[in-house]
N, C-alpha and C positions, 0 to 999 in steps of 0.2 A: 248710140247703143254700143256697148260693150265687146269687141271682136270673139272675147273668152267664152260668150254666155252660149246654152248649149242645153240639153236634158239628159235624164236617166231614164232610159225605159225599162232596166231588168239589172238586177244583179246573184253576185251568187257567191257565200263563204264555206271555206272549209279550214276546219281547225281537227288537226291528227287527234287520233282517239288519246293517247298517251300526253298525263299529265305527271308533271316532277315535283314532290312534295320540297317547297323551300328548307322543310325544317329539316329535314334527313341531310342537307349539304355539311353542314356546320363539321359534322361527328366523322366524316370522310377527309373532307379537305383541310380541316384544322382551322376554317373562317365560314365567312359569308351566308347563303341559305336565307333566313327571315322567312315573314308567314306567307301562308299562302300555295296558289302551286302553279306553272309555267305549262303551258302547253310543247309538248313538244315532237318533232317530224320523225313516225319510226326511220329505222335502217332503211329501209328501200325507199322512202321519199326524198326528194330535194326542191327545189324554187321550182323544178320544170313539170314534174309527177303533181307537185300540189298547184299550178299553174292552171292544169287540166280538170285536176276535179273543180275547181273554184269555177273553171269556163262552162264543164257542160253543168255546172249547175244553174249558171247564170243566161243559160238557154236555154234551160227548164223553163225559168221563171219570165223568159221571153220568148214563146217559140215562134213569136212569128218574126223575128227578128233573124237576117242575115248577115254576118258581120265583112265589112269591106276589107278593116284592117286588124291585125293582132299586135296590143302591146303590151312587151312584159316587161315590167321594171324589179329590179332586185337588187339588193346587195351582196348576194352570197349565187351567183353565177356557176351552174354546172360545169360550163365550159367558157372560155374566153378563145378570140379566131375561129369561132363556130357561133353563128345564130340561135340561142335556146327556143327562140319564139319560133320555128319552125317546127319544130319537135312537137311544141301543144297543138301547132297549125292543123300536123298529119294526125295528133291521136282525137282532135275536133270532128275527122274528114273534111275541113275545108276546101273549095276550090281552088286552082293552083292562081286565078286571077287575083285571089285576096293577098292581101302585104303582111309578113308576119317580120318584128322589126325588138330590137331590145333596147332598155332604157338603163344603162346600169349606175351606179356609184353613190347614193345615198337616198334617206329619207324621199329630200326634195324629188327625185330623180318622178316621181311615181305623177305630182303637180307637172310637170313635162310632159308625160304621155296623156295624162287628163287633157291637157290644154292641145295638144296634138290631137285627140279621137275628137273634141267637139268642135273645131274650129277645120277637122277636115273634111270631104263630101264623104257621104253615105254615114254608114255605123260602124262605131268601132266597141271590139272586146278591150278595153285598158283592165290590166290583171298587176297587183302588187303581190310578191310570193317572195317570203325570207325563211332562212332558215337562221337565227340568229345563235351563238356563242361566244363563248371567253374562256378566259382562265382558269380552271378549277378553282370554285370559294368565290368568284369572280362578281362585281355589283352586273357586267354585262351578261355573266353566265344566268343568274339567278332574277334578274326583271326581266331578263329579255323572252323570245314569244314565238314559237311557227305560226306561220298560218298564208293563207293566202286570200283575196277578195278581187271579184271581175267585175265590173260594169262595164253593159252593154249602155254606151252614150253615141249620139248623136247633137243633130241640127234641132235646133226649141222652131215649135210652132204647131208640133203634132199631137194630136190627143190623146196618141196613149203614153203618151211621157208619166212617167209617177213621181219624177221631180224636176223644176226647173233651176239650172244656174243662173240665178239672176245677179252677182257683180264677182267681182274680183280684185285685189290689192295684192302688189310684190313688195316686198321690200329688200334688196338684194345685195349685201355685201359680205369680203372676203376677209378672216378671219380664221383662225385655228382655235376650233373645237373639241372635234373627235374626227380621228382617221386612222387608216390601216392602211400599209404599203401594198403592193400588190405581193404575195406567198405570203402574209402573216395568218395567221387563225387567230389573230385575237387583235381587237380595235383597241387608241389610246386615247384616253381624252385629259385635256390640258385641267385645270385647276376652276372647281365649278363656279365660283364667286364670278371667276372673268366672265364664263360664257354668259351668267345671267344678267350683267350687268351689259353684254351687246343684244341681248337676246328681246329683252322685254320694251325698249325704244323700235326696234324694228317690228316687233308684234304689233303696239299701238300703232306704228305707221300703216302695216299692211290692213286694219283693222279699218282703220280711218278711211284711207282707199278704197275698201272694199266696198265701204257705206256709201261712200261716195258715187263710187259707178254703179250702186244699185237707187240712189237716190233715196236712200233710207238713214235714219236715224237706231243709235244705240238700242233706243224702246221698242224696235219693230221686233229686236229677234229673238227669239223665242230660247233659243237651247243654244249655245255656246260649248264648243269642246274646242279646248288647244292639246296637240299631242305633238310630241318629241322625243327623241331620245337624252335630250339632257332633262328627268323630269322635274330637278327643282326648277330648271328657270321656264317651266310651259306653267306647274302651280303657279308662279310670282307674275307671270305675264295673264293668265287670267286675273287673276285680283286685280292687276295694274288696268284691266280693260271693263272694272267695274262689276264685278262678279268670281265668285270660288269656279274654280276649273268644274267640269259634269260629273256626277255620282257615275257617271255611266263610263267615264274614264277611268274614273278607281276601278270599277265594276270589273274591266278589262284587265287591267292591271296585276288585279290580285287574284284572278282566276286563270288566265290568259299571258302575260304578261307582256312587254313591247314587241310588236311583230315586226318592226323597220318598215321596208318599202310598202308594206300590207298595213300596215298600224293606220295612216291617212283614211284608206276607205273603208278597215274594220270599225274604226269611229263613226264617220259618216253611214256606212252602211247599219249601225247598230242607231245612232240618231234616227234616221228616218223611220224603222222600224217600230218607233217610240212614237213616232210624229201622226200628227193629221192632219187633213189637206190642209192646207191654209199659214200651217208652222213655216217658220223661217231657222232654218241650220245657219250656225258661222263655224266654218274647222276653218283654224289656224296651226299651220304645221311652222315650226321652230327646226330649219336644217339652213346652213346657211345663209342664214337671212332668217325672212315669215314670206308665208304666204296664206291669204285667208279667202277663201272660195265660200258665197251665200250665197244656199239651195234652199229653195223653197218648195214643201211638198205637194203635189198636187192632188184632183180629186181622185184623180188617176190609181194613189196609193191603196184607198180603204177596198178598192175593188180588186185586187190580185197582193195577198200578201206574198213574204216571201214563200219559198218550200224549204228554206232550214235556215229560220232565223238566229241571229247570234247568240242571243243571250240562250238559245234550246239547244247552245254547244257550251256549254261554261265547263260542264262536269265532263270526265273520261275515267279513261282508266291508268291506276297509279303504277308509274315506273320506277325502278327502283334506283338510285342515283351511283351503283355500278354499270347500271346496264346502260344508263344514259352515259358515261364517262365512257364506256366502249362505242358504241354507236358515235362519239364523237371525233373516237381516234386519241381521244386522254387517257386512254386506260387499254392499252395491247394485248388482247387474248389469243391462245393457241388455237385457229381452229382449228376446223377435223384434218384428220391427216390423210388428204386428200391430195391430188392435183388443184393445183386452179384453176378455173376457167377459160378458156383461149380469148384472147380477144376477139369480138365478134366484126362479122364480117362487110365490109361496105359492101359488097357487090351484092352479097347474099340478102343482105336487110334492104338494097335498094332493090329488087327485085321482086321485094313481098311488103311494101309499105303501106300497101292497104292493110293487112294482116296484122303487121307487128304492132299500127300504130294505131291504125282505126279501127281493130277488130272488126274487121268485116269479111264475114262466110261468104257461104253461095248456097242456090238450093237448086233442084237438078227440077226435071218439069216434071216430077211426081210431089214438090215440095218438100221433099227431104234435105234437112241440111245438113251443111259438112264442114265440119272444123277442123283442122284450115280449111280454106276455101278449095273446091274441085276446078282444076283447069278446064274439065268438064262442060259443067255447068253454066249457064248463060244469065244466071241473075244472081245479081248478089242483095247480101242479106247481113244489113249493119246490125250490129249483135252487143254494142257495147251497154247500150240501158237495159237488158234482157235481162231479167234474175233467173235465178235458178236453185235448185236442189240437190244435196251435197248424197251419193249415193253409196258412194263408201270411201275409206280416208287411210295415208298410213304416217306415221310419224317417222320422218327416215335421221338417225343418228349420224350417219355415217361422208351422205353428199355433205360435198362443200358447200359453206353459206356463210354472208358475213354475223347471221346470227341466229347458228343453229338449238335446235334441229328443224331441220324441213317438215314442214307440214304441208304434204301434196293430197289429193282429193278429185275423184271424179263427179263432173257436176253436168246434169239432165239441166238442159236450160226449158224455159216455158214455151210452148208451140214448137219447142222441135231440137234437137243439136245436141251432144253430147261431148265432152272435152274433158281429157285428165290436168288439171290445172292447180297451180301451188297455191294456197291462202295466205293472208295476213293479216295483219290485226288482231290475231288473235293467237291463245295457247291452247299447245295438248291437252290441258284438260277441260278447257271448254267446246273443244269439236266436238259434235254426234253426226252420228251418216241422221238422216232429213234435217240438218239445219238449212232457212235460207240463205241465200247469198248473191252478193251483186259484183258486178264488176269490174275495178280501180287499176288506172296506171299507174307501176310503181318500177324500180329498176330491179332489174334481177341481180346485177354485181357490175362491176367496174373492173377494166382489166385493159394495160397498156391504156389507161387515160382516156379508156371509149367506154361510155355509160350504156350498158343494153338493156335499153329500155323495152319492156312488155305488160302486158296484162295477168293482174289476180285475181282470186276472188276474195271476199270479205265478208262478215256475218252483215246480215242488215241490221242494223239496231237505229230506227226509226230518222229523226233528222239530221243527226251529228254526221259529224269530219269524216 
């Protein structure tokens, strides 16, 4: 048996509300754009903020699930000399015994931590979270994808699994593709004829392999997705493996577009969703080398679907392709003329990290609660799934913000707690005082290279990002 083979018992995606119309690039940057439109991370998100929501969604959809270890793989790293995976650890509430650990430097990186949560004891959160760019008019700018996806995986033999991995193939050699030096913002990739001629011998090999240690044949599998960042040679290597790449890969592509470290289990994750017990997945990822992992779904699935499946996030809402070139840092706007913010404070922030990160109050012994939390008070009271009701709002012009204006808002939460708290996701003209809202880690600003991270609120608008 297979040392890699392992299950899925929960997963959970989130893809930012804000999508970039291709065809608007063209008319700006002087190239690039095509059809379609790219999902993409507002200003206050990055790998770490969308790491979180992808996690606690992915413990909705498991909640009886405990996780031992946290892993988050990315390409585009909040910080480096600092752990990100700690940061989702605290705004999860995990216990301090659980391991929160990062996986960074490409695609493949995300096949590393998969193979690390199944093969190590207990259950692990493995989380893929990119925020992907290029160059204005850029083919990286305009295919590429936010998003983020977690699966809760473990040890195979337990019934509530909703998929198992049944084999596994590597194929693993070293080659220049695409890469980014460390301080670039924008990735290079060598000349695409090369990559696909190393690209699609090593997909047949890990393909091969994979059947092999599951002891199956070509005919067993049911749905086949190869995904990569180079995507002529993932097309060419699906055909070369006997079959057109998935509809459900364009599907992605053209709505969504390449997520990086997220793209492996946005595929997977959106296969199984399609699947019924008994289906057999093959994802083959093309990142230095192949590597192809066959999951087969169990009965497990038709009884617990997802709570926000992929394809009931395709649609958002349209960004206009200045405001994405600001948000990126390709396009310098004055903001308000303001101070900036001070850098926030280690001692301070260590001293209230239940608060800042796990949003958790307290409530005094008449029940009442208190945001922030009362020294007071003897019970606490986690508050971050808690919606609430928006009771009145003011648009402020004037505070600093990387993407004004502020839109701050007091919100009546349900069963109790009241808090004056900033929104996102959305604009001034779509707030009203009683709209719902829930509420989302996002960063408030950056300042001297520390991210302060906090909690907002956001309209609910059903299963989406």
């Amino acid at each position: 048996m297979s040392e890699t083979r392992g299950s899925v018992f929960g997963w959970g995606v989130h893809v930012p509300r804000w999508r970039l119309d291709r065809t608007t690039v063209a008319a700006v940057a002087g190239g690039g754009g095509g059809k379609g439109t790219r999902a993409v991370a507002s200003f206050d998100e990055d790998a770490t903020t969308m790491a979180v929501a992808a996690g606690r969604k992915a413990m909705q959809h498991a909640p009886d699930e405990s996780p031992d270890t946290v892993w988050l793989t990315t390409v585009s790293p909040p910080y480096l000399d600092k752990t990100n995976a700690t940061a989702v650890h605290a705004a999860l509430h995990l216990g301090r015994s659980v391991g929160a650990y990062d996986v960074v430097g490409s695609m493949r990186s995300w096949l590393g931590a998969l193979r690390a949560g199944v093969t190590g004891a207990g259950t692990s959160l493995v989380i893929g979270s990119d925020v992907r760019t290029g160059k204005p008019g850029s083919t990286d700018e305009t295919n590429g994808g936010d998003a983020a996806v977690a699966l809760l995986v473990g040890e195979s033999g337990r019934d509530d699994a909703l998929a198992d991995i049944v084999g596994w193939g590597t194929a693993t050699e070293e080659f220049l593709d695409r890469w980014r030096t460390p301080g670039d913002s924008a990735s290079r990739q060598w000349e695409e004829r090369f990559g696909e001629t190393r690209y699609v011998p090593l997909a047949k090999e890990a393909y091969a392999a994979a059947l092999a240690d599951a002891g199956l044949t070509n005919d067993d599998v049911d749905t086949l997705v190869v995904v990569s960042l180079h995507e002529r040679a993932a097309g060419a290597a699906a055909k070369a493996l006997g079959r057109s790449n998935a509809d459900l890969v364009a599907t992605l592509a053209a709505s969504l577009g390449t997520t990086g470290a997220a793209h492996p289990a946005l595929a997977l994750v959106a296969a199984l969703e399609s699947a019924v017990p008994g289906d057999t997945i093959a994802l083959v990822v093309l990142a230095d080398g192949a590597e192809c992992v066959l999951v087969r779904a169990t009965k497990g699935l038709a009884d617990r679907p997802s709570p926000a499946p992929v394809l009931d996030q395709l649609e958002g809402s349209n960004l206009p392709y200045g405001k994405y070139l600001a948000w990126r840092g390709h396009l310098p706007v004055e903001p308000p003329r303001r101070p900036e913010p001070a850098r926030p404070s280690a001692s301070a922030s260590g001293r209230s990290t239940d608060w800042k990160f796990g949003f958790i109050g307290s409530a005094d012994a008449a029940g009442e609660i208190h945001l922030p939390p009362s020294p007071f008070d003897a019970e606490t009271k986690a508050m971050a799934e808690t919606t609430g009701t928006i009771t009145t709002f003011t648009v402020d012009r004037l505070a600093y913000s990387p993407n004004p204006p502020v839109l701050f808002a007091v919100v009546d939460f349900d069963g109790g707690g009241r808090l004056p708290i900033e929104l996102t996701d959305v604009t001034p003209d779509d707030v009203a005082i009683g709209d719902r809202v829930e509420m989302t880690f996002r960063k408030l600003f950056t300042a001297d290279g520390i991210h302060n991270y906090f909690w907002k609120a956001r309209p609910i608008r059903g299963s989406g990002g």
